[in-house]
C-alpha positions, 0 to 999 in steps of 0.5 A: 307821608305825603297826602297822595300816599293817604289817599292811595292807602284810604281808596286801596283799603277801601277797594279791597272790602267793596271787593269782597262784597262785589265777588259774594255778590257776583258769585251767588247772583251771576255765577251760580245763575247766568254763567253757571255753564262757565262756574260748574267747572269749578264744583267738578273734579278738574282734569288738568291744570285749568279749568273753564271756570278760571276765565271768570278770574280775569274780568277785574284785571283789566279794570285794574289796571286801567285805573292803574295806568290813569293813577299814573298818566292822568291829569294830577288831582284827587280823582287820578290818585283815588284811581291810583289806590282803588287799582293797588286795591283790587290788585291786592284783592286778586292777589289774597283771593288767588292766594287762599281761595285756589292755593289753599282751599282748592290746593294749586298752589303750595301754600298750605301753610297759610292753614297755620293762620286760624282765620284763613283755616276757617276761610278754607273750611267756610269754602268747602261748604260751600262747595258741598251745598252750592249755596252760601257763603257766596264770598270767600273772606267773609265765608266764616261770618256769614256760616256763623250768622246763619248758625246763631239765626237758626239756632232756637232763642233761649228763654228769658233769664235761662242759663246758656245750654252746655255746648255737646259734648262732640264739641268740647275740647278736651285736655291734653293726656298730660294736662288730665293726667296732672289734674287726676294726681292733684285730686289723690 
């Protein structure tokens, strides 16, 4: 691996996590306040294909790609291959957020599939909270985290040396039939 290479996948990763965090920030700052006439087509039942709400998806793509081209024209150096990366990495981000956010979570694509994978499932179920509230999670990779985070500070702290309380009985799982039936005929 040459040092261009390391520099691409370090800068490209990179891209793809400060991504996350710009989107959660820029929906909850910017969308759900300034261009919530733009944003509220997303939260209505959509009529057609697209929606005004799509026009939002393009304002990085540009950027990508001028960071892109300068990774590819520019004059050689760390800056032009840092540039290089950071465009594959926000180009990835684009890809993963259209991906799971409008094919799996809003289904407009045929990717239910993804649902099979346990994190994405959460995502998507992570998504749809935010849809029913209007308010956090305000990023989508992320949305599973931040709904547990806000869970354990809401949940009342225990006192010192108590044992931990039994989740409700609605939450735990049962047995497979099979499995209880076995466990019944060992105990005859």
């Amino acid at each position: 691996m040459t040092l261009s290479h390391a520099i691409w996948i370090v800068t490209a990763l990179a891209a793809f996590a400060a991504m996350e965090g710009w989107a959660a920030l820029l929906h909850g700052k910017v969308w759900h306040d300034a261009l919530w006439s733009i944003h509220r087509s997303h939260h209505a039942r959509r009529r057609g294909v697209f929606e005004r709400n799509d026009a939002l998806s393009f304002l990085h793509a540009p950027v990508a790609v001028a960071l892109i081209l300068y990774g590819c024209m520019g004059a050689p150096g760390f800056l032009r291959e840092a540039a290089f990366g950071f465009g594959l990495g926000m180009t990835a981000f684009g890809f993963a957020y259209v991906l799971v956010h409008d094919g799996l979570v809003h289904r407009r694509l045929p990717v239910s599939g993804l649902a099979r994978v346990p994190y994405l499932a959460r995502v998507r179920d992570a998504h749809r909270v935010h849809h029913s509230t209007g308010g956090a999670p305000y990023g989508l990779f992320l949305g599973p985290l931040v709904l547990a985070r806000r869970a354990a500070a809401a949940a009342p702290a225990a006192p010192l040396g108590a044992p931990a309380a039994a989740p409700p009985r609605s939450a735990r799982r049962r047995a497979p039939p099979s499995s209880r039936r076995r466990a019944a005929q060992r105990a005859r």
